[in-house]
C-alpha positions in Angstrom: 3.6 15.9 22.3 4.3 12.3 23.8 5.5 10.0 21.0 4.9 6.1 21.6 7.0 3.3 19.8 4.5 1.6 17.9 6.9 -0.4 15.1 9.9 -0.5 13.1 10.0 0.3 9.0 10.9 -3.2 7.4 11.6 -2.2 3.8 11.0 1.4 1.7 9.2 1.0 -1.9 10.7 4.4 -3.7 8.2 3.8 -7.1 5.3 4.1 -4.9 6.2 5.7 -1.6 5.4 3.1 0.5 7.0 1.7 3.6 6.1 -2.0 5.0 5.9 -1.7 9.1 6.0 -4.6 11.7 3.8 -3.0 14.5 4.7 -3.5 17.9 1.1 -1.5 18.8 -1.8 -0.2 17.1 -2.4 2.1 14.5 -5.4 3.4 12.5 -6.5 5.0 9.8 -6.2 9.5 10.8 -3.4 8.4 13.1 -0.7 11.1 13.3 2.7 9.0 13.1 6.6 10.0 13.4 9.4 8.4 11.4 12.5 8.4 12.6 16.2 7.3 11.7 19.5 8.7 12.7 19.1 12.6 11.8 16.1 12.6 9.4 12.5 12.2 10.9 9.2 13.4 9.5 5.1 13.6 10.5 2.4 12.9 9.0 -1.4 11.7 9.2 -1.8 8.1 8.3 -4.8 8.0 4.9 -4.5 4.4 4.2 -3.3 1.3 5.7 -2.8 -2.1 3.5 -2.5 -5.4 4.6 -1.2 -8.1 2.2 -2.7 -5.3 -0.6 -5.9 -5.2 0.9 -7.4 -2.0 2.4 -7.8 -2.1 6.2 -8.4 0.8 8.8 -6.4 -0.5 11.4 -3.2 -2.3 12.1 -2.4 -4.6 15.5 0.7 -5.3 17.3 2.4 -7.9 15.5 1.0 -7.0 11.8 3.0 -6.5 8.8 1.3 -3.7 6.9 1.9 -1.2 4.4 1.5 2.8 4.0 1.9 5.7 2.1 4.7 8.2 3.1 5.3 11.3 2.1 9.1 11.2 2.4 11.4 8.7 2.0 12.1 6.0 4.7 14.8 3.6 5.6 14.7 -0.2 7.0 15.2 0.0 10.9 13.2 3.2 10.9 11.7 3.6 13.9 7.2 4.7 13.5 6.0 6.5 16.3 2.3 7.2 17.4 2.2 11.5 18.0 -0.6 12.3 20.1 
């Protein structure tokens, strides 16, 4: 599967699960997206992207936007587009 850099992780929120992302590309709502740092990376689907807490379904290069993760994430992460 080709991976493309689309952005780094900016800061982890462990109460809710959420990462903030600056995007260097595009991402959309049923994305399927890679997080990686040093030894730990995980998958999985994009189900909602926020944008200074408002819902949007997609995300452009130079955005700062939030989403849900299912595993925990560090700053510097880097977020892949899996297609």
């Amino acid at each position: 599967m080709a991976e493309i850099l689309i952005g780094e992780v900016i800061d982890y929120f462990a109460k809710v699960g959420v990462v903030a992302l600056r995007l260097t590309g595009s991402l959309k709502v049923g994305d399927r997206i890679k997080i990686k740092g040093g030894e730990h990376e995980f998958e999985q689907e994009v189900e909602s992207i926020q944008i200074d807490r408002n819902p949007v379904e997609s995300a452009d290069d130079g955005d700062e936007a939030g989403i849900k993760v299912s595993e925990r994430a560090h700053k510097g992460n880097k977020v892949y587009l899996v297609n």
